[in-house]
C-alpha positions as a LaTeX table, in Angstrom:
\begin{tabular}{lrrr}
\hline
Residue & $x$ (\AA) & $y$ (\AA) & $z$ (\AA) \\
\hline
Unk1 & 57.48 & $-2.20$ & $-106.70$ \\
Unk2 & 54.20 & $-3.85$ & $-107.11$ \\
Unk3 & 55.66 & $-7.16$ & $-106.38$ \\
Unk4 & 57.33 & $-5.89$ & $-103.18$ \\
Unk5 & 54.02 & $-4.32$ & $-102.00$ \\
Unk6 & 51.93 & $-7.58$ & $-102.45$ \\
Unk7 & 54.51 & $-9.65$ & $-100.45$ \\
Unk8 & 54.81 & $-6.77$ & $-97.49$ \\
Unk9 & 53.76 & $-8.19$ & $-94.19$ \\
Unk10 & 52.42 & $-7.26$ & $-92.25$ \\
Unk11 & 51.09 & $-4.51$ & $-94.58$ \\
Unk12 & 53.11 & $-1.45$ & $-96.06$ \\
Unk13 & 52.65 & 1.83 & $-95.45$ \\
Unk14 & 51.91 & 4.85 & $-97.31$ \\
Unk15 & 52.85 & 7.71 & $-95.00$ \\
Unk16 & 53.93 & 11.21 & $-95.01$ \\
Unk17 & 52.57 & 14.93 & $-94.44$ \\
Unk18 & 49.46 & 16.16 & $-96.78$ \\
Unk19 & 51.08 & 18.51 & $-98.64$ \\
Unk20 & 55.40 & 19.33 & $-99.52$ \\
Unk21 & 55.82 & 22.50 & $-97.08$ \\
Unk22 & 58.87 & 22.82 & $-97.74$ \\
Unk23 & 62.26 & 20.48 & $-98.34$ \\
Unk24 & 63.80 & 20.34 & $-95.22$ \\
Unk25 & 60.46 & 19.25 & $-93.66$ \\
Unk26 & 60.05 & 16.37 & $-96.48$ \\
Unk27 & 63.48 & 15.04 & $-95.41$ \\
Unk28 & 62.71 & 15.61 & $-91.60$ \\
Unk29 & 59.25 & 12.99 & $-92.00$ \\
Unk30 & 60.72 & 10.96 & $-94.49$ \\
Unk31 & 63.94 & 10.25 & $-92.22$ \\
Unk32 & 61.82 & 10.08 & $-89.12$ \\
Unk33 & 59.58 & 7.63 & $-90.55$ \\
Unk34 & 62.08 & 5.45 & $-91.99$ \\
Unk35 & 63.60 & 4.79 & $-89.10$ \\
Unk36 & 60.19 & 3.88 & $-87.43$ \\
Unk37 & 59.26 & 1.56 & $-90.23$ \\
Unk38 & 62.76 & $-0.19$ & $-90.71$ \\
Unk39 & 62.63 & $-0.71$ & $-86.61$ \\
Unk40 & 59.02 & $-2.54$ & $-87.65$ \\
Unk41 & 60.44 & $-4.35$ & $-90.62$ \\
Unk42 & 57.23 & $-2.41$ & $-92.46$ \\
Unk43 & 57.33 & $-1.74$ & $-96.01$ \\
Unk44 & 57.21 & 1.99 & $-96.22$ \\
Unk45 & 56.40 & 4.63 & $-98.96$ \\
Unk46 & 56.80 & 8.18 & $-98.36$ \\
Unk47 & 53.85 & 10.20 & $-99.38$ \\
Unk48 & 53.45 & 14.17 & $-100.12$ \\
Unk49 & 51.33 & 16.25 & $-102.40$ \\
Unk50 & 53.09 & 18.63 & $-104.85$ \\
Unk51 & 49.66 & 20.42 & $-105.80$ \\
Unk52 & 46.72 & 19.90 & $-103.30$ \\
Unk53 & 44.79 & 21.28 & $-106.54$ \\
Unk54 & 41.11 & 20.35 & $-104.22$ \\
Unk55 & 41.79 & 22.71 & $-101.63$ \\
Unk56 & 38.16 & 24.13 & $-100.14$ \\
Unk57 & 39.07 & 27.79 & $-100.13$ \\
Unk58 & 40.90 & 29.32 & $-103.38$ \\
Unk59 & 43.23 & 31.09 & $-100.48$ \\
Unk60 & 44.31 & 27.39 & $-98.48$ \\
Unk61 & 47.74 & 26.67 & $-99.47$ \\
Unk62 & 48.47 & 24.36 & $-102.13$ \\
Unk63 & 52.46 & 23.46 & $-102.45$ \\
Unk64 & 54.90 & 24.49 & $-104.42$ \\
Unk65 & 53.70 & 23.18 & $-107.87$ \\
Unk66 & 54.88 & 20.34 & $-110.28$ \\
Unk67 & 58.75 & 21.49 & $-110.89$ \\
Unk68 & 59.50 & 22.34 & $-107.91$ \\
Unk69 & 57.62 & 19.45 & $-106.16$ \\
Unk70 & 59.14 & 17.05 & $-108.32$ \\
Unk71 & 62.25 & 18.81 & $-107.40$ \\
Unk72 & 61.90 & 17.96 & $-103.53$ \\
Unk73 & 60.63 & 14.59 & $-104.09$ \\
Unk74 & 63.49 & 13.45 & $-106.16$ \\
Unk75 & 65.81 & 14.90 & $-102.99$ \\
Unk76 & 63.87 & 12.61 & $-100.64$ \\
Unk77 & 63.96 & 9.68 & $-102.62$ \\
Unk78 & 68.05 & 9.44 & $-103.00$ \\
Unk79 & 68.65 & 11.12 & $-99.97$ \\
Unk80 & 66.57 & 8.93 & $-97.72$ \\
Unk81 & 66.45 & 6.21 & $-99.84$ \\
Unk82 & 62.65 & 5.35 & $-99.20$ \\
Unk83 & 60.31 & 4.85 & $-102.52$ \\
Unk84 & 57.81 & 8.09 & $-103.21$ \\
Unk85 & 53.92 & 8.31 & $-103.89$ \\
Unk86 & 52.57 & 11.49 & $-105.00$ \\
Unk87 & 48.88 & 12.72 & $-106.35$ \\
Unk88 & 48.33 & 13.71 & $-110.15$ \\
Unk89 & 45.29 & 15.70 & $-110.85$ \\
Unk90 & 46.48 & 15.98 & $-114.99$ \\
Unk91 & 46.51 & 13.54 & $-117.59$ \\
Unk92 & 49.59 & 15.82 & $-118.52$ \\
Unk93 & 51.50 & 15.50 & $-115.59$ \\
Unk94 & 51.73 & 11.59 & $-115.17$ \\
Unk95 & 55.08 & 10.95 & $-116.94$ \\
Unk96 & 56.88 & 14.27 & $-115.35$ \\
Unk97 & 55.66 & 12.77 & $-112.09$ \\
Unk98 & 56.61 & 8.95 & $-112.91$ \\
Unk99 & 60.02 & 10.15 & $-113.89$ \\
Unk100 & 60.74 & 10.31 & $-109.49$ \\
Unk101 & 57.42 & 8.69 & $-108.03$ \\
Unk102 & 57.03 & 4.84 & $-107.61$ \\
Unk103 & 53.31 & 5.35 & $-107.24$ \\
Unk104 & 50.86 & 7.23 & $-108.60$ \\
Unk105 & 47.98 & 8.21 & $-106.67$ \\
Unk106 & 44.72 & 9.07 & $-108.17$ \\
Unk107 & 42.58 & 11.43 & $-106.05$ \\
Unk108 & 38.90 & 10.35 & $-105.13$ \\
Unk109 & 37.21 & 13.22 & $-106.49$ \\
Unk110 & 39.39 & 12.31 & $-109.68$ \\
Unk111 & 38.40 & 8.27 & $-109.88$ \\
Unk112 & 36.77 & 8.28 & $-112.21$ \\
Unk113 & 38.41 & 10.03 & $-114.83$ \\
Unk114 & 39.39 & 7.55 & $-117.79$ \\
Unk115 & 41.91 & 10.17 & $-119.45$ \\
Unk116 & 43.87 & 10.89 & $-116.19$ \\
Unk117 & 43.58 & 6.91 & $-115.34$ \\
Unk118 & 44.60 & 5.94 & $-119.01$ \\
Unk119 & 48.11 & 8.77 & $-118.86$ \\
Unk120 & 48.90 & 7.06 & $-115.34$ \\
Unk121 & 48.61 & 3.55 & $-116.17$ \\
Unk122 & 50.98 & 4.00 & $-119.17$ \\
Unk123 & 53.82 & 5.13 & $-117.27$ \\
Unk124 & 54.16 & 1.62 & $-116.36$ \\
Unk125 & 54.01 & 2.71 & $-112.60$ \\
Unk126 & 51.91 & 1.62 & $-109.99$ \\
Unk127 & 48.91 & 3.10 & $-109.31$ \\
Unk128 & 46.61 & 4.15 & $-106.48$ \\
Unk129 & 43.40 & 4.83 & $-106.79$ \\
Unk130 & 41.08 & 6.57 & $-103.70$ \\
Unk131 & 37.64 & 5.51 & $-104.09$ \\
Unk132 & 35.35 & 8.51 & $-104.28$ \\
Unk133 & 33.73 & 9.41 & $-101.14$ \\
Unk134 & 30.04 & 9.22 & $-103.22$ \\
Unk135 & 31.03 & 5.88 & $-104.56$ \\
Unk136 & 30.00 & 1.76 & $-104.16$ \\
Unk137 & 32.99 & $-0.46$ & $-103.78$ \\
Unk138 & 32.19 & $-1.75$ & $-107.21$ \\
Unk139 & 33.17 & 1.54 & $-109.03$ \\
Unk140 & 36.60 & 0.69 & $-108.38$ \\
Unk141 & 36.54 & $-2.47$ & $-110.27$ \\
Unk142 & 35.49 & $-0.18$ & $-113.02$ \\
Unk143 & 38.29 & 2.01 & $-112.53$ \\
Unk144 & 41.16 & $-0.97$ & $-112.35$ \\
Unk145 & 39.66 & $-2.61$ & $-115.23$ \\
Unk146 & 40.40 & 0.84 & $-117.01$ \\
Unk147 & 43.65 & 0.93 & $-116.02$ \\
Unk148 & 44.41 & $-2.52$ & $-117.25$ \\
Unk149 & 42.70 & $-1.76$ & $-120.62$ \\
Unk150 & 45.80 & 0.87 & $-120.89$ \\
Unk151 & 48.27 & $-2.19$ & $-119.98$ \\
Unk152 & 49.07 & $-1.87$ & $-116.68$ \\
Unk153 & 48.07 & $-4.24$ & $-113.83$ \\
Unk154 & 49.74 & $-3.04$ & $-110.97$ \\
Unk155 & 46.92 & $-1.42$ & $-109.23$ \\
Unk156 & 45.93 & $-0.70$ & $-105.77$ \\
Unk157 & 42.81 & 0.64 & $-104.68$ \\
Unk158 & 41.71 & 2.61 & $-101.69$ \\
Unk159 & 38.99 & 2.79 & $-99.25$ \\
Unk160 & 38.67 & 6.73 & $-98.11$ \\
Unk161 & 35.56 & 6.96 & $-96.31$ \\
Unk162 & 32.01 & 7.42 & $-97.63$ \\
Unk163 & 29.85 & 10.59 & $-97.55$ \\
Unk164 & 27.58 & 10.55 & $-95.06$ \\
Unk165 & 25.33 & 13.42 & $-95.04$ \\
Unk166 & 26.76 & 17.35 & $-95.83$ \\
Unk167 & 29.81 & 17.54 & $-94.00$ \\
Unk168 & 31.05 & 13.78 & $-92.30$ \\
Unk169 & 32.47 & 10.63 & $-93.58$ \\
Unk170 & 31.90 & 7.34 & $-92.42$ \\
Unk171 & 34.07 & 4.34 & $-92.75$ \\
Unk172 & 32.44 & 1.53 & $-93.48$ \\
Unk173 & 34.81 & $-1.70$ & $-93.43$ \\
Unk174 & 32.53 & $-4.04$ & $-95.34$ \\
Unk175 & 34.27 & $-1.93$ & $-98.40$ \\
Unk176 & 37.61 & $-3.60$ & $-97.43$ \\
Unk177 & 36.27 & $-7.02$ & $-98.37$ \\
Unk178 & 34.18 & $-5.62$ & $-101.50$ \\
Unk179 & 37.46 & $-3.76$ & $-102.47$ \\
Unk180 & 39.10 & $-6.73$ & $-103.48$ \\
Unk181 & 36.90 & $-7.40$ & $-106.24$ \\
Unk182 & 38.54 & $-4.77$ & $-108.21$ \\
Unk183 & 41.63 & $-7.25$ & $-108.54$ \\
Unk184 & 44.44 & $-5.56$ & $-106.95$ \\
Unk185 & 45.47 & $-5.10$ & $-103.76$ \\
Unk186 & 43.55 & $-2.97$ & $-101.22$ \\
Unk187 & 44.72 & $-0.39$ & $-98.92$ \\
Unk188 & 43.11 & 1.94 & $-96.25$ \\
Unk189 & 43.28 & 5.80 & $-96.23$ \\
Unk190 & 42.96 & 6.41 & $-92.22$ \\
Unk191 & 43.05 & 9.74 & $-91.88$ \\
Unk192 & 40.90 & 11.08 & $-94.59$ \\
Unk193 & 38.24 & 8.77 & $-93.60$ \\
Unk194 & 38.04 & 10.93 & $-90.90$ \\
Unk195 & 37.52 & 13.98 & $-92.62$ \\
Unk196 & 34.65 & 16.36 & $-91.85$ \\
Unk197 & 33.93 & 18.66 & $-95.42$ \\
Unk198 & 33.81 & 21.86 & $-94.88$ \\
Unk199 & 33.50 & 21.21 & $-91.48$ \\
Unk200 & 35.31 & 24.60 & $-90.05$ \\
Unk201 & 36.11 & 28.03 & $-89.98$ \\
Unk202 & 39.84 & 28.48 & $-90.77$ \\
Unk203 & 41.72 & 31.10 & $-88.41$ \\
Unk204 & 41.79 & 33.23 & $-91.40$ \\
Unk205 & 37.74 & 33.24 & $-92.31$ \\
Unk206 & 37.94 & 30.31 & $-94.79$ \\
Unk207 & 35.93 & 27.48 & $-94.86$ \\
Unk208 & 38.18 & 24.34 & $-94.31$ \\
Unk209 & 37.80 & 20.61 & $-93.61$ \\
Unk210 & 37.81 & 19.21 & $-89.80$ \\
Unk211 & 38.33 & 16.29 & $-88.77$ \\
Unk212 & 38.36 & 13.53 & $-85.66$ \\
Unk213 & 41.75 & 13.01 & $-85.09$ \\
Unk214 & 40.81 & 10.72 & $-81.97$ \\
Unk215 & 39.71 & 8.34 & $-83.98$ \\
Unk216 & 42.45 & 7.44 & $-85.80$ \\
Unk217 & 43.79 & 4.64 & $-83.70$ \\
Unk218 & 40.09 & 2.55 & $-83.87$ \\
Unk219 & 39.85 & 2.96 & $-87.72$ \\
Unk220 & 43.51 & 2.09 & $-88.09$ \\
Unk221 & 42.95 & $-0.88$ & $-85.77$ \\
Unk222 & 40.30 & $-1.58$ & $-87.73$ \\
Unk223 & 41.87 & $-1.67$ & $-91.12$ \\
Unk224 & 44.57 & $-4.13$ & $-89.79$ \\
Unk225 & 42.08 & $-6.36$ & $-88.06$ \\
Unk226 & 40.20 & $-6.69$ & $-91.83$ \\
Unk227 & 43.14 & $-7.42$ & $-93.59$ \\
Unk228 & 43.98 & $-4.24$ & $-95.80$ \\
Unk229 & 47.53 & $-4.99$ & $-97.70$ \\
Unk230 & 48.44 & $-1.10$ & $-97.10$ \\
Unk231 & 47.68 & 1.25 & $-94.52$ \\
Unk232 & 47.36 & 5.03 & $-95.66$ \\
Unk233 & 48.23 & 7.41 & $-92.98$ \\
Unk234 & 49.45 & 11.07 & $-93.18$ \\
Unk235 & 51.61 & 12.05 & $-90.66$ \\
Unk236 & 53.12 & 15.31 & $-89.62$ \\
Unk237 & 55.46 & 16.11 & $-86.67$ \\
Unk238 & 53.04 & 19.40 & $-85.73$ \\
Unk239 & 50.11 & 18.65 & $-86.63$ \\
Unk240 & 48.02 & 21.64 & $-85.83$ \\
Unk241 & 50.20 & 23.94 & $-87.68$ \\
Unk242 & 49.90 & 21.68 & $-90.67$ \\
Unk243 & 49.40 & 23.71 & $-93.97$ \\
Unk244 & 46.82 & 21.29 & $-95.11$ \\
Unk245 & 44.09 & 18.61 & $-93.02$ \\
Unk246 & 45.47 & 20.03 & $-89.85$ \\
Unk247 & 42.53 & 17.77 & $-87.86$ \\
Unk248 & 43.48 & 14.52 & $-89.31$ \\
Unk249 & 47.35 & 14.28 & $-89.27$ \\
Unk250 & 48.67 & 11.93 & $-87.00$ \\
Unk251 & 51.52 & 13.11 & $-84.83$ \\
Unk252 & 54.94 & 11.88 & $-86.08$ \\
Unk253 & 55.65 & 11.01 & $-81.92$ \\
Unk254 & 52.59 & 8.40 & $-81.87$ \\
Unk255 & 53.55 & 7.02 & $-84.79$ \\
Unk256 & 55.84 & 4.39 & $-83.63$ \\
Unk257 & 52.92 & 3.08 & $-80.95$ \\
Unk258 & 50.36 & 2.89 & $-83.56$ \\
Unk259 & 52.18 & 1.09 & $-85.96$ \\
Unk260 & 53.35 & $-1.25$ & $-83.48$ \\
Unk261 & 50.04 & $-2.04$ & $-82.45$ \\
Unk262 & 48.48 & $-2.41$ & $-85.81$ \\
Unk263 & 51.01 & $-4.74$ & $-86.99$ \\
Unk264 & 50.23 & $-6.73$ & $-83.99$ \\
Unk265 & 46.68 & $-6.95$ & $-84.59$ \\
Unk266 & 47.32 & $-7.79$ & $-88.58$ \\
Unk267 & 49.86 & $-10.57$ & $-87.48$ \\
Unk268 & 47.08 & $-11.97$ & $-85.14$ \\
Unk269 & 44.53 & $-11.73$ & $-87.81$ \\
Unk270 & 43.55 & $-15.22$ & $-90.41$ \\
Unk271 & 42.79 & $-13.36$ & $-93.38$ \\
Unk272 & 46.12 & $-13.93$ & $-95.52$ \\
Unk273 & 44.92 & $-17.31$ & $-95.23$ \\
Unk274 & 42.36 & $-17.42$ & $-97.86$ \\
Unk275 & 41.44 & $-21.16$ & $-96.91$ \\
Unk276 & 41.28 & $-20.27$ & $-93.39$ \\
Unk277 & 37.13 & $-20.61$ & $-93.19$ \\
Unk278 & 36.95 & $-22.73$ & $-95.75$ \\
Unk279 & 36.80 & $-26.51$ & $-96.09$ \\
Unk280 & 35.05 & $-29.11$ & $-93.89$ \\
Unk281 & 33.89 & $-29.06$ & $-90.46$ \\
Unk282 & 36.49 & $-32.08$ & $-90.22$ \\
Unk283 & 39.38 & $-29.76$ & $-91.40$ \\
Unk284 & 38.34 & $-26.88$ & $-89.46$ \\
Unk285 & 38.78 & $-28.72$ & $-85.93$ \\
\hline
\end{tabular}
């Protein structure tokens, strides 16, 4: 898988609604998306949560749990016929979850965690690793070198935003460069970046995360332009009635356009070239 993901132009994508709402929807995206991405010739993964376990209220919905979310996730996978990535928050859930998943993603808030990095790298699967929105780039060399310590090299690490402030992210794409110092390859989460913390009142009372939906298109654009190997984007086909990060999902309809444009600007874009602005003046002319 790792292989396959290094050698995916013009980047692959990790894509999907936040959280499983329920199976038929998981086919729905997955199906809807796959036929997008194999129109782009665009590696694709599909991604949804199981157990959103870092909701903001205790009452926000979370998913249906590990068995049953493994469940749905196996359907996907050999009904569709599209590799899965899925969150662990456990140590003790990485090889129930490796048993279906291709990927495992680490959550930011969760980076740093050597036991929960240690039970995912020994799976043998590939893992993804959010940076944490407090962190410096250079954490997430710490974290891959951890990961490789366990035996496993096939790691990818991702830029999610940076606090900025109480209650806003900014995405800052100087970590994008910095990112690949961790060794692996680098992806961008788009949407999260965008998150606002705690940045609304829910239509039930709760406190629950905005977000600049707007903006998805210039950070995405962005990403491409910088020369990310993955683009992270989570993807819904209502957004607003989404169960979880309403604000940020991007809708499944604008999907196609986005991607298309992205892949354009990546395609345009020197970076794979890492001798591109190197060399003599002689050799650059």
């Amino acid at each position: 898988m790792y292989t396959r993901l290094a050698a995916a132009r013009p980047f692959f994508l990790l894509a999907g609604p936040n959280v499983i709402e329920s199976q038929d929807h998981c086919l729905r995206m997955a199906d809807a998306i796959c036929t997008i991405t194999n129109s782009l010739n665009i590696e694709f993964v599909f991604k949804a949560s199981f157990d959103k376990a870092n909701r903001t209220a205790l009452s926000s919905p979370r998913g249906p749990g590990l068995d049953e979310g493994v469940r749905i996730l196996e359907r996907v996978r050999d009904q569709v016929g599209v590799p899965i990535i899925t969150d662990i928050h456990e140590p003790g859930q990485a090889t129930a979850v490796a048993e279906v998943a291709d990927i495992l993603q680490i959550p930011a808030f969760l980076c740093r965690q050597t036991d929960l990095l240690t039970a995912a790298a020994k799976t043998g699967r590939v893992l993804h690793i959010k940076k944490g929105q407090w962190c410096d780039a250079s954490v997430m060399k710490a974290a891959a070198d951890k990961v490789r310590a366990a035996g496993n090299s096939d790691v990818i690490v991702c830029e999610r935003g940076t606090q900025f402030g109480y209650g806003d992210l900014i995405f800052d794409p100087r970590n994008l460069a910095w990112l690949r110092e961790a060794g692996g390859l680098v992806s961008a989460d788009v949407t999260h970046s965008l998150q606002q913390p705690g940045g609304r009142i829910s239509a039930d009372g709760d406190r629950a995360a905005g977000g600049l939906r707007e903006l998805i298109p210039s950070i995405a654009r962005t990403a491409a332009a910088a020369g990310v190997d993955g683009l992270f984007v989570e993807v819904h086909d209502n957004p607003d009635a989404s169960l979880c990060d309403a604000p940020t999902q991007w809708p499944l309809w604008h999907c196609r356009a986005l991607l298309e444009e992205c892949a354009g600007i990546a395609a345009a874009s020197r970076w794979r070239q890492t001798d591109a602005y190197t060399g003599s003046e002689a050799a650059a002319k």
